[in-house]
C-alpha positions in Angstrom: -33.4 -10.5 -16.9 -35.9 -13.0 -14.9 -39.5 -12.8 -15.1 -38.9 -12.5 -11.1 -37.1 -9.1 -11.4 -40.0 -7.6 -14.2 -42.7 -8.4 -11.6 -40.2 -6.7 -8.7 -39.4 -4.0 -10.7 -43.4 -3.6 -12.2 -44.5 -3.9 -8.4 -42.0 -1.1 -7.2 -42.9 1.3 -9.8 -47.0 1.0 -9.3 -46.2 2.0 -5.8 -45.2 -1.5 -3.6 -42.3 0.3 -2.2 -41.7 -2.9 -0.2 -41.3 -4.8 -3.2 -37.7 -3.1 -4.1 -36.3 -4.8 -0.8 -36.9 -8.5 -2.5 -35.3 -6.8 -5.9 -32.3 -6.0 -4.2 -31.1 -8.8 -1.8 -29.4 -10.7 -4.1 -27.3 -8.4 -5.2 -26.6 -6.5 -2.0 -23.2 -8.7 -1.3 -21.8 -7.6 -4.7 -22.8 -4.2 -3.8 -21.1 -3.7 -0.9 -18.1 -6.0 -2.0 -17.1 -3.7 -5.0 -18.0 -0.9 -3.0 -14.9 -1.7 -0.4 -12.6 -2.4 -3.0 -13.0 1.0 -4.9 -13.4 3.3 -1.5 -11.0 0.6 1.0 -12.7 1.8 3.0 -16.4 -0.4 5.4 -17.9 3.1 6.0 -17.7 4.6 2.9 -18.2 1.1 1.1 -21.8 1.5 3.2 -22.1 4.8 2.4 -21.4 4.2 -1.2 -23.9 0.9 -0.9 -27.1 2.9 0.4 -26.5 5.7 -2.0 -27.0 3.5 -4.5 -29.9 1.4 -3.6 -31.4 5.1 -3.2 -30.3 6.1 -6.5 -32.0 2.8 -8.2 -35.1 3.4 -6.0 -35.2 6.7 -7.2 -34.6 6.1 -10.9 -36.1 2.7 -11.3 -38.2 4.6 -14.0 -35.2 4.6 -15.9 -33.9 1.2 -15.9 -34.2 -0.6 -19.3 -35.2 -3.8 -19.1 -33.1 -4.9 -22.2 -30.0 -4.4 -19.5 -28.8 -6.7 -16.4 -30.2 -5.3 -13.6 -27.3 -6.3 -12.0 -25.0 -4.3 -14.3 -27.2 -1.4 -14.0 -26.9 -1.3 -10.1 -23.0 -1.7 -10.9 -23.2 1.2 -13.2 -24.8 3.2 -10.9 -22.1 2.1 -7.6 -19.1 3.3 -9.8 -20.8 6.3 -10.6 -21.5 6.6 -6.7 -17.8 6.2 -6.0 -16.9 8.7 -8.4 -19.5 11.4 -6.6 -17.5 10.6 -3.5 -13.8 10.6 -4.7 -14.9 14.4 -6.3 -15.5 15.3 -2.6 -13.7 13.4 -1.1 -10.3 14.6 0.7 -7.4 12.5 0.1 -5.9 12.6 4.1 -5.4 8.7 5.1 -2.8 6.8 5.2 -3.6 3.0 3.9 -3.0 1.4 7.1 -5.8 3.3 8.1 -7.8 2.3 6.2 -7.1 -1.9 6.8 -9.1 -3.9 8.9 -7.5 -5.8 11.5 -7.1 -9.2 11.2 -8.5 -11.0 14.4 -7.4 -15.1 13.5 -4.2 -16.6 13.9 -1.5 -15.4 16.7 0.1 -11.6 16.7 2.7 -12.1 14.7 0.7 -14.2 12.1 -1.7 -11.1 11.7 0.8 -8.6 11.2 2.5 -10.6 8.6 -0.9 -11.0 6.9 -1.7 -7.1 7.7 1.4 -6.1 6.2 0.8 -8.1 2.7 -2.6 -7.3 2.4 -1.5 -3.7 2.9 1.4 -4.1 0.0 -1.1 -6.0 -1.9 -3.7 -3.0 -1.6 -1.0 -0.5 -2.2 -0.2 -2.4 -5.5 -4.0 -1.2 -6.3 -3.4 2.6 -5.6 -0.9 2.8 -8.6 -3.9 2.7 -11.0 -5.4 5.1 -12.3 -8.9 5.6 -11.5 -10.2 3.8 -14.6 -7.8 1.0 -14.6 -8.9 0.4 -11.0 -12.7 0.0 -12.1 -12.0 -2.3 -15.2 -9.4 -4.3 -13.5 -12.0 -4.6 -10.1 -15.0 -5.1 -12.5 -13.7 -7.4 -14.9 -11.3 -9.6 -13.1 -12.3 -9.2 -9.4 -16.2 -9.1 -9.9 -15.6 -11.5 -13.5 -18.1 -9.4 -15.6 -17.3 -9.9 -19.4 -15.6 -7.6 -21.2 -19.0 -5.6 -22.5 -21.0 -6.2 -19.3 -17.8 -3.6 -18.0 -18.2 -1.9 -21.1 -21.5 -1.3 -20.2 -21.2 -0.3 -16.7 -18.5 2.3 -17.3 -19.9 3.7 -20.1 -17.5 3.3 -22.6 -16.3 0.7 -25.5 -15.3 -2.7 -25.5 -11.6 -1.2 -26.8 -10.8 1.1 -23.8 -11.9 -1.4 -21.4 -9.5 -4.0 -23.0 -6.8 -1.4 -23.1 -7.1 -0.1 -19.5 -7.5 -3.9 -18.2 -3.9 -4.5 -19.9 -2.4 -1.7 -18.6 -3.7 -2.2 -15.2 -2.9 -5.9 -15.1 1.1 -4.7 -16.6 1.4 -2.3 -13.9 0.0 -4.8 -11.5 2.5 -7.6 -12.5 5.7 -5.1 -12.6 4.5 -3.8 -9.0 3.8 -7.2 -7.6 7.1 -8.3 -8.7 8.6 -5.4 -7.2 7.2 -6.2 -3.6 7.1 -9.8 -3.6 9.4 -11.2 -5.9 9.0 -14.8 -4.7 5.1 -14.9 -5.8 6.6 -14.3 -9.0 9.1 -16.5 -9.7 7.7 -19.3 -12.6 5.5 -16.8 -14.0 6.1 -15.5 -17.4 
């Protein structure tokens, strides 16, 4: 961690609530990234973003200094996402939940609407776990125990959930577009 964040952090927890804002920017991009590529979903990823900066704010006391602080506000998201998915109903359909693609002519965006909806699809046939060490590790390139770290669990299982999310990802991928395939072994 930077001698930037301890002063932050040191500042927030004497009281400067106004110093948590200058904590957080950089990371608030990542934050609401991962966020939409758990939940597929802009309000929930904002939802799922302020819960938790508020959840950070609120246990700041917590946070050990020996850890990323970047990996601890992770840690904290996926935990977020999980709180929601509990109460969450499962009613939409994934087209729903796509935004629409405004460059390029009509027929251009629903090509690219349709893929990206495959593609996304291709996602939803993970589980849970395999959907957060294959978005962590390959999507958001944290190492191996930086994911570890964030989900709470060994170096092992997150190797063994990344290759069974990245088999299932290849087998589906080749199922629905068997032409990005071809030449890959």
């Amino acid at each position: 961690m930077d001698e930037e964040e301890n002063r932050l952090i040191d500042l927030v927890l004497r009281g400067n609530v106004e110093a948590f804002e200058p904590l957080v920017t950089p990371y608030r991009k990542t934050i609401l990234s991962l966020a939409y590529r758990l939940s597929r979903d802009r309000e929930d990823a904002k939802e799922i973003s302020q819960d938790t900066l508020f959840r950070a704010f609120r246990y700041l006391r917590t946070y050990d200094g020996k850890r990323s602080f970047k990996n601890w506000l992770l840690q904290i998201l996926v935990n977020a996402w999980r709180s929601r998915q509990k109460r969450k109903p499962e009613t939409e359909s994934p087209e729903e939940l796509l935004p629409q693609c405004a460059v390029g002519d009509p027929e251009e965006r629903h090509s690219r609407g349709e893929m990206r909806t495959q593609l996304l699809d291709c996602l939803d046939g993970l589980s849970p776990r395999e959907k957060e060490v294959f978005l962590l590790r390959d999507i958001e390139d944290r190492s191996i125990k930086e994911t570890a770290g964030i989900l709470g669990s060994s170096p092992l299982s997150v190797r063994v959930h990344l290759s069974s999310a990245r088999k299932k990802l290849k087998q589906r991928i080749k199922e629905k577009f068997p032409h990005l395939i071809e030449g890959w072994r």
